[in-house]
N, C-alpha and C positions, 0 to 999 in steps of 0.2 A: 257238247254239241258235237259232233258236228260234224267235221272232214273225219268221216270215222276209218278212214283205212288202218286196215295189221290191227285191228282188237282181234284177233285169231287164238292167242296162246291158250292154250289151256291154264288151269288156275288149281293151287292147292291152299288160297286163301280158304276163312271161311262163306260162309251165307253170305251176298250180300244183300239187305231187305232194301225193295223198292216198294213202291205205292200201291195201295190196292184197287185204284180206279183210277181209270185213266179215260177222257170221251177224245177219240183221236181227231174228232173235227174241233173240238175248243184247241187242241194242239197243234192244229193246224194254221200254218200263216209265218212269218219271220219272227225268229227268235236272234238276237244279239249276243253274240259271244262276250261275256266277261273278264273273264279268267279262266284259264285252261293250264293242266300240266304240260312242261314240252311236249311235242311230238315235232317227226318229222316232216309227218305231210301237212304242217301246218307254218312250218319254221320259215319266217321270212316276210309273215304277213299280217296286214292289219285290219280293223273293221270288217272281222270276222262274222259273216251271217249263216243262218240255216234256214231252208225256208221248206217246209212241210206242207204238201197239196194231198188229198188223199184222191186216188184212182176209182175208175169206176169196180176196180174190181177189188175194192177194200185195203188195197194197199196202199201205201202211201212213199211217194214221191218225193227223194231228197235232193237239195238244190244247196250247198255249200261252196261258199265263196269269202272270198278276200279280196285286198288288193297289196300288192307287192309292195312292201318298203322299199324296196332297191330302184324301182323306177315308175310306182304306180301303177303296173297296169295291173286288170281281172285277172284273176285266177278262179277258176270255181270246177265244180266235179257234180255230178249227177249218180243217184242211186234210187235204190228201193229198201222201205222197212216195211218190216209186218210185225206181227206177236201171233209167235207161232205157239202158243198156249192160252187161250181164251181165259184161266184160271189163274194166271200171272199177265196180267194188263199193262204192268210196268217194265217189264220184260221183253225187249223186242230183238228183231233182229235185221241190220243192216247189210245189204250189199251194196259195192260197188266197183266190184269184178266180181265173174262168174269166175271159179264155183264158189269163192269166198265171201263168209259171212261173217258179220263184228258182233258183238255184244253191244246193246244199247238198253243200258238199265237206268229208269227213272226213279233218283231215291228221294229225290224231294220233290214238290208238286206245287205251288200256290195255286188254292183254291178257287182262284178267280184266271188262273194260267198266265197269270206274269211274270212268275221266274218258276226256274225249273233247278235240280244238279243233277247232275248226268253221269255216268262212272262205266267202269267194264269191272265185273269180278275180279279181274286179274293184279286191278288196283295202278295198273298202269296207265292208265285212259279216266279226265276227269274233266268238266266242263263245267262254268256256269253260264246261264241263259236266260236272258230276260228279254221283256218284250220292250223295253227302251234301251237305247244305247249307255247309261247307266245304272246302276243300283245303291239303293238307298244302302248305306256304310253298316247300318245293324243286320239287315238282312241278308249282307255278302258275309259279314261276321258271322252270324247262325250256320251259314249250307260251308262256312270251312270248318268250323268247330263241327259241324254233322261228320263231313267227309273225312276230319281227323279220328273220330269215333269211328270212324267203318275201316280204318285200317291207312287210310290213303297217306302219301307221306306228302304234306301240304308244302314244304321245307322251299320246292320249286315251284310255287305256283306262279305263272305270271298274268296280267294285267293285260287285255286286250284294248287297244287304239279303239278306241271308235268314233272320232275325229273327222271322221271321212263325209261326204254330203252321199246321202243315197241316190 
């Protein structure tokens, strides 16, 4: 998910394959951080969300937030993603500073959009995301065993709070 800042590096992984359909209005709405690799602009928080509105001009509207372990309070950040190839759906790309833009690759999808995994090429940036504050334990088992298969190194994944009352 999510607080996408610094997906920037270029990547000499391989391919990474994301979904081939994607309708950005089922995607649209608050997804729940589950589990995320470290990162920095994420480090320190909990009941991690992302909340997806789409624009009148087909883009869509990021709204990620947390609240602070160290004292409770919001934390959150504002962007924009689009899919700048109509021909790769699952492929988008996130700002939030101009002129930088993150990778935001959808490699798993439920069909019905309650969870999602999330990743950058780079293999440095990985997320999971559901639309309740938990996921069923076979389910979060599948999209790590997936992300282990795409290269990711699962070894650090950690476990998001969601604890918090919205």
């Amino acid at each position: 998910m999510a607080v996408l800042l610094g997906i920037f590096a270029s990547t000499k992984n391989p391919e990474l394959p994301t979904v081939e359909k994607v309708d950005l209005t089922k995607y649209a709405g608050q997804w729940f951080e589950i589990a995320k690799l470290p990162n920095r602009f994420e480090k320190g928080l909990e009941c991690i969300t992302a909340t997806y509105t789409i624009k009148k001009n087909g883009k869509v509207e990021v709204r990620n937030g947390g609240i602070k372990i160290k004292n409770g309070k919001k934390q959150d950040i504002k962007g924009t993603a689009w899919v700048p190839n109509k021909n790769l759906p699952g492929v988008l790309k996130v700002r939030f500073f101009w002129p930088f833009a993150g990778d935001y690759y959808i490699m798993e999808l439920d069909e019905n959009y309650q969870y999602a995994l999330v990743g950058s090429p780079s293999r440095d940036y990985l997320w999971i995301l559901s639309r309740e504050p938990q996921l069923n334990e076979k389910i979060y088992a599948k999209l790590i065993d997936t992300a282990k298969e795409q290269g990711f190194d699962i070894s650090t994944m950690e476990k998001v709070k969601q604890h918090c009352s919205n």
